[in-house]
N, C-alpha and C positions, 0 to 999 in steps of 0.2 A: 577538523578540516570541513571545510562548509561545504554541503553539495553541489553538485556538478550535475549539469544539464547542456543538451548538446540540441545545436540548430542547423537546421538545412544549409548548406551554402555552395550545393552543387551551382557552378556558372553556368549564368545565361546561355543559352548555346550562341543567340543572336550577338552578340556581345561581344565574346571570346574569337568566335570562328572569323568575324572581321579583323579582331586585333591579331590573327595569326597572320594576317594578309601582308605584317606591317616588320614581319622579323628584316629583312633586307635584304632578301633577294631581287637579284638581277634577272634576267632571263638567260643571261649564258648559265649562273651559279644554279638557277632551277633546273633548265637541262640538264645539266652534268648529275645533279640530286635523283633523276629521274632515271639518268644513266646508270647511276651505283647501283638501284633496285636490279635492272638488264644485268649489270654484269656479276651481281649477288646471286641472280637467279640462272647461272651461267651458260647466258646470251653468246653465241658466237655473233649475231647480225643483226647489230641495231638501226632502223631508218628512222630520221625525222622528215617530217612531212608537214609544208605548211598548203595553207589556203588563204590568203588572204587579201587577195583581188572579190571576192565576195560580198553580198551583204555579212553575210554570217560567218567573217573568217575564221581560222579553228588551227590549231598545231595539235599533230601527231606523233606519238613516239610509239615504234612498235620494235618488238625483240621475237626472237626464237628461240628464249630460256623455256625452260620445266614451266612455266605458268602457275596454277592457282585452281584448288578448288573453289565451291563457291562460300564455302566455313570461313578457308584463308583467305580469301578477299572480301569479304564482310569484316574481317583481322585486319586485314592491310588498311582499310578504310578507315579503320577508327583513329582518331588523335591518340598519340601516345598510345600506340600500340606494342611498343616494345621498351621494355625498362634498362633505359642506358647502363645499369650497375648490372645486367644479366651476362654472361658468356657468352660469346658468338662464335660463329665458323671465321678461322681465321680469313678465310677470301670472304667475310661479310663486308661489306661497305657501309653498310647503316650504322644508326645510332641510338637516336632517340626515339626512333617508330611514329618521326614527324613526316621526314622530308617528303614522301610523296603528298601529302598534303599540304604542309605549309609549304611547298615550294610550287603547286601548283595557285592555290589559292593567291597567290604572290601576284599572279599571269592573269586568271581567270574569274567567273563567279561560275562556272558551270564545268567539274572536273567527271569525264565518263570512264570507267577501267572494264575491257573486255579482256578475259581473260581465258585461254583453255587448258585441260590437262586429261591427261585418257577418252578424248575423244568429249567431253562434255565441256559448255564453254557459258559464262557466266558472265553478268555483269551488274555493274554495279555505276550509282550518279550521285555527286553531291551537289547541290545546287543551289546556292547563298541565299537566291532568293527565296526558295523555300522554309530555308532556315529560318529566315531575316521573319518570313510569314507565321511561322509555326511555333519558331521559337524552341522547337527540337532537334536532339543529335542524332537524328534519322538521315537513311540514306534511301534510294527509291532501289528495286533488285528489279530486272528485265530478263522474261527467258526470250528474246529474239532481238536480240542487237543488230540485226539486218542494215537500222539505217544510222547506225553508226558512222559517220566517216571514217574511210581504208579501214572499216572491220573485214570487209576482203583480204584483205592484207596479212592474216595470222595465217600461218603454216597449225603443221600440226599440235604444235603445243609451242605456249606465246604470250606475252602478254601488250596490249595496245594499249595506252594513255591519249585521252584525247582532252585536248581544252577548249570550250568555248565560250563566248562573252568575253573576249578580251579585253575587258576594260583598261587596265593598267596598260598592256603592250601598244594597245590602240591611243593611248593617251586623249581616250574619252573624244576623238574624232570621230563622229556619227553622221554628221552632216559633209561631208565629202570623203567620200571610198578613195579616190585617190589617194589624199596627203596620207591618209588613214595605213592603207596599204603602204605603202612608201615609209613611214615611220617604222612598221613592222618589218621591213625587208630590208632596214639597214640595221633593227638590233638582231635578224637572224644573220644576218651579215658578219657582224663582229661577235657574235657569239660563237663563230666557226671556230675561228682560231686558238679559244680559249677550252674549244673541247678537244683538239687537237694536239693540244699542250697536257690539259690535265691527266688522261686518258694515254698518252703518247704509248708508255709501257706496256700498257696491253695488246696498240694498236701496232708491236714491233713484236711479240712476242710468237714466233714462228708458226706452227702446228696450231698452237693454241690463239691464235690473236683473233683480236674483234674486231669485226670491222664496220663503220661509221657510217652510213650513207647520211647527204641532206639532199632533200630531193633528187634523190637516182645520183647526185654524184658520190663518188667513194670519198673521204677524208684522208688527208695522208698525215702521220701522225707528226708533229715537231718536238724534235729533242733539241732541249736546251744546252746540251753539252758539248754539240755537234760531235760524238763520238763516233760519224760515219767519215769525218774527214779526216786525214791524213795527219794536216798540223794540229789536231788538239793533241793537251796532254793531259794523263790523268793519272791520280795517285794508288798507292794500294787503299784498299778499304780499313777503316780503323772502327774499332767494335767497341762498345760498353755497354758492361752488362750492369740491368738494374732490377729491381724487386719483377717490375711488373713485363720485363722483357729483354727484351736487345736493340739497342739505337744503335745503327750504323750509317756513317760516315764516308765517303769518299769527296775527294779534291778535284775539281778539272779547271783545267785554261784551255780555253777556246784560242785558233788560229787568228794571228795578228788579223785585223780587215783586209792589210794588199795583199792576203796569201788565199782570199775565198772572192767568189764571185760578188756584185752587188747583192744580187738576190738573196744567196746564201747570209750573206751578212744581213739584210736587214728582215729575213725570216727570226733568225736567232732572237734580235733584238727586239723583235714587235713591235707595237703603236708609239710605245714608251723609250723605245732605243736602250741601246746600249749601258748608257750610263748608269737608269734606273733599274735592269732589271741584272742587276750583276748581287752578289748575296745568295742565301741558300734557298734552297727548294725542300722543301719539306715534304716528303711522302708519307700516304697512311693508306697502309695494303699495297705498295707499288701506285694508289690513289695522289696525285696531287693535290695537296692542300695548301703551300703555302707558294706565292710565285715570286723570285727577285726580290729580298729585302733581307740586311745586315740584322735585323732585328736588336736595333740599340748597343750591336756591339763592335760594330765598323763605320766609318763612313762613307760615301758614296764619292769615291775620284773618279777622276777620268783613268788612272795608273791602275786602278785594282777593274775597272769594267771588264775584264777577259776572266775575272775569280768567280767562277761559281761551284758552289759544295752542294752535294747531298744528301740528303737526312733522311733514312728510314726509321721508321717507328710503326710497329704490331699495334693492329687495335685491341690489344688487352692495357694497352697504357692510356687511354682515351679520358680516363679520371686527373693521370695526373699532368696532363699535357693540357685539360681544359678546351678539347675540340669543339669548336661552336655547332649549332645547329645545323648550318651548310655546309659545315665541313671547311671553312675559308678561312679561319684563323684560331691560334694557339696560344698556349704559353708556356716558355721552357720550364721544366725543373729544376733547380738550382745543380745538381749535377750536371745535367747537362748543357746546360748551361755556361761553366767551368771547362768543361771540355770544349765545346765551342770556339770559347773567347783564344783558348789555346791552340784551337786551329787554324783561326784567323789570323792571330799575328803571323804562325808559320805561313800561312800559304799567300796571305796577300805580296807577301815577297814578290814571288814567282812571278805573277802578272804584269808588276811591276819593270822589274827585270826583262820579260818581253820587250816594254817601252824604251825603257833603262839602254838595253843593248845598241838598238836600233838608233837609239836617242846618240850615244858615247861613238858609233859607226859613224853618225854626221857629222861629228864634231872633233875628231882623231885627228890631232895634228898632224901628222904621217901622210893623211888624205889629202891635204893641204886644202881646208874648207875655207869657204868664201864668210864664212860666220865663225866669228872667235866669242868661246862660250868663257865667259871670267867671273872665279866666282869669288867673293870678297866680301868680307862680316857678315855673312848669312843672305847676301843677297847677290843673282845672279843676274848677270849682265849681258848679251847677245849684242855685241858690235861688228859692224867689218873688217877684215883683216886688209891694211892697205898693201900689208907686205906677200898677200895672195899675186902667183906670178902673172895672171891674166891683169891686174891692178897696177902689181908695181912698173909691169913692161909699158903698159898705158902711160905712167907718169912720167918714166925716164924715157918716151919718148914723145914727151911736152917739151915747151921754150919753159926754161929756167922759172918765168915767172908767171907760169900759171898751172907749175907744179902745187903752192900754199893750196889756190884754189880750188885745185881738184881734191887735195885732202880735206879742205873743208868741206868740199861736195860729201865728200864719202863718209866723214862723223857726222853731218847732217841727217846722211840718211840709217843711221844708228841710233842717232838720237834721236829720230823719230817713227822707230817700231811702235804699232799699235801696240801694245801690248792689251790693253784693257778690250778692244774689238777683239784679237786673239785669243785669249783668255775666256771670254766670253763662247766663241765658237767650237772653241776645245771642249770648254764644260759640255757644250749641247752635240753637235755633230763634227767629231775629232775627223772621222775618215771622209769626210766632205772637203774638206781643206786642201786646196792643189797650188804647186807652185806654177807661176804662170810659164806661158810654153816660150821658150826661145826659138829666134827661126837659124837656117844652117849659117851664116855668116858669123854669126855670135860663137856657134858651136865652131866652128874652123879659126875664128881669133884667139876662141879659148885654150884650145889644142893647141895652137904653135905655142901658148906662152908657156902650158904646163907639160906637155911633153919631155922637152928637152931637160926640164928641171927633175922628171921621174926618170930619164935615162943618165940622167948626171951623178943621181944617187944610187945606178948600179944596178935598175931594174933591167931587164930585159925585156924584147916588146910581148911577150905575150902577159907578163907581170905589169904591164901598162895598162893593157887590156883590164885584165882582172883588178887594178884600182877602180880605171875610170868608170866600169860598169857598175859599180857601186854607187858611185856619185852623181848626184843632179846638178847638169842637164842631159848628162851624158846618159845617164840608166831608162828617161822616157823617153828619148830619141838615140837607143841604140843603132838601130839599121841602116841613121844618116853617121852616126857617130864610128863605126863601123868601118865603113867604106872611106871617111876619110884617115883613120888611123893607120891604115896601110901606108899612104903616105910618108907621114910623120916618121913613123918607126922602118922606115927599108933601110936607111943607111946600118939603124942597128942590127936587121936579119943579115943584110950583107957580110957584116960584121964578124 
């Protein structure tokens, strides 16, 4: 065997420390990276804190954890400071002993960490440009952080994160503070809501919960299950056990949209609505990681958007799940995987069935619906019923000969349901969709004609009642609907 000789090949530091600039962090997925440290180091009170109406604007993250001597934060500093294949504390949120750096480095060229613990308080800067100069994996160490921005800010034991040079957030806007500013303060903007979401668990968690300040306001956490509302439903938890832990499973369906407020509803659904964020949620440590996506083994209807599943997974499985760097994406294990695909068929039922119900209530003969639903060789058809009694009474009290006419008025207007405009609005914004408003004349033609045909078949008037409230036009203009149904039905209370 020939001999062996070995050569330097430690990396550039100038080199690398840029290319970690380039993993893909966002600035909400940096914050939240920034937050796992706060809630590892267990932070009851996290603030972020921006500046940037400034020349030299700057983001702050400061917590009330245990802190850091100045060993462990000369540790915490270094790339690759912790070897993913090592043990953790099961509430560890870390991984690879990247994310405080690659996730500020993402943001910043100028990362300062002030940290305290028993009273002594340290710091620590890494500065690109120094690097970019020197070409070393040196960091600078400061005993008097004074002019740190919000280094007031640390209680007794704590650690501050500050970023400046935002190059990246600032999108290299130098020449007008405005726009510059303004760029920055629509992605801390929408980065809210995605720390509100990932975070939610902790920020709901009683005695022990954390809570979120951004600038002085408190965050209020969102759960995607809506399990404070009334109408969701949800399943028992379903357990599998594997080498490297326990995945657990639970099922929820969210409340149809006419049973929660707008707000309610389009909190749940976020920027993306409804449609796209139905699928599971994948937690690590009660952490979210994965947000609304069937992950290749559903497809995304409009029938299943009220299906969303849970997935817990211990970070002792983080090898065979393949958690990325930011924590923001995975990949099943083929067991679970298996399991999965077998909860999906079961449960996408149910959402359906929501729709389903509501859907077969409009369309119940019995109701006597103004839309006759017909379905034949696989394909469904929505026509008018001419023999609906507000209809038929109109025709049979036409002249003979322009009864044809008005049937053809009325497949006309059958035969030409949008359907493709329909269809289209459905897919994107379902609970936007309103039928148009009738005024009270229509509502009082309509009632003489169907009344008498519900008290013919033996209803009684408050069994009137309780059809017609069901039925549109009658259910959004109950209180005019109402007042004339008195009317209508006295002969039968007389009775």
């Amino acid at each position: 065997m020939p001999a062996m000789r070995k050569a330097d090949a430690t990396p550039h530091a100038a080199a690398l420390i840029e290319s970690m600039r380039d993993i893909g962090y966002s600035l909400e997925t940096a914050l939240a990276d920034i937050i796992d440290n706060s809630i590892t180091a267990r932070a009851t009170h996290i603030e972020i804190l921006s500046d940037t109406a400034s020349e030299s604007p700057a983001i702050g993250i400061v917590d009330n954890g245990c802190g850091m001597t100045e060993a462990q934060l000369v540790e915490a500093m270094r790339p690759g400071s912790r070897n993913p294949l090592d043990d953790r504390d099961e509430h560890d949120l870390g991984r690879f002993g990247l994310g405080l750096k690659s996730a500020s480095f993402s943001q910043c060229r100028r990362l300062t960490v002030v940290t305290r613990r028993q009273g002594q308080t340290s710091c620590a800067i890494w500065d690109l440009d120094e690097v970019a100069r020197t070409n070393e994996w040196a960091i600078s160490l400061h005993s008097d952080p004074a002019s740190v921005p919000w280094s007031d800010r640390l209680g007794e034991t704590g650690t501050l994160v500050v970023w400046e040079e935002l190059d990246r957030l600032s999108s290299g806007i130098k020449h007008d503070l405005a726009r510059g500013a303004d760029h920055m303060n629509r992605a801390i903007a929408m980065a809210e809501r995605h720390l509100r979401l990932v975070f939610h668990r902790f920020m709901e968690d009683g005695r022990q919960a954390v809570s979120i300040w951004l600038n002085g306001r408190k965050l209020q956490p969102t759960d995607p299950f809506a399990r404070q509302h009334p109408g969701h439903q949800e399943d028992p938890e379903d357990r599998l056990q594997l080498v490297g832990g326990v995945v657990t499973f639970q099922c929820f369906t969210l409340p149809h949209h006419k049973s929660m407020s707008k707000e309610e509803w389009e909190e749940l659904g976020g920027p993306e609505g409804h449609l796209r964020s139905q699928g599971f949620y994948i937690y690590r440590g009660r952490r979210l990681i994965i947000t609304g996506s069937w992950l290749g083994l559903a497809r995304q209807t409009e029938l299943t958007k009220l299906c969303r599943i849970r997935v817990d997974i211990p970070n002792t499985m983080d090898a065979s799940w393949k958690i990325d760097v930011k924590k923001a994406s995975a990949q099943l294990p083929p067991a679970v995987r298996d399991r999965m695909r077998h909860i999906v068929e079961r449960f996408a039922q149910t959402s359906k069935r929501t729709y389903q119900r509501r859907g077969q209530r409009l369309v119940d003969e019995h109701r006597m619906p103004v839309w006759q639903r017909v379905q034949k060789d696989g394909i469904i058809i929505y026509r008018p019923d001419p023999e609906h009694p507000a209809l038929a009474n109109f025709s049979e009290a036409l002249p003979a000969e322009l009864r044809q006419a008005f049937a053809s008025c009325i497949s006309l207007i059958g035969g030409s349901l949008p359907v493709d405009a329909l269809h289209a609005d459905f897919a994107g914004t379902a609970e936007e969709i309103r039928a148009d408003e009738v005024d009270e004349e229509t509502i009082r033609q309509t009632l003489e004609a169907m009344v008498p045909r519900l008290l013919a078949q033996g209803c009684d008037a408050d069994q009137v009642a309780l059809v017609l409230r069901q039925l549109e036009p009658f259910k959004t203009a109950w209180a005019v609907t109402e007042a004339m149904l008195k009317e209508f039905t006295k002969d039968a209370d007389d009775e």
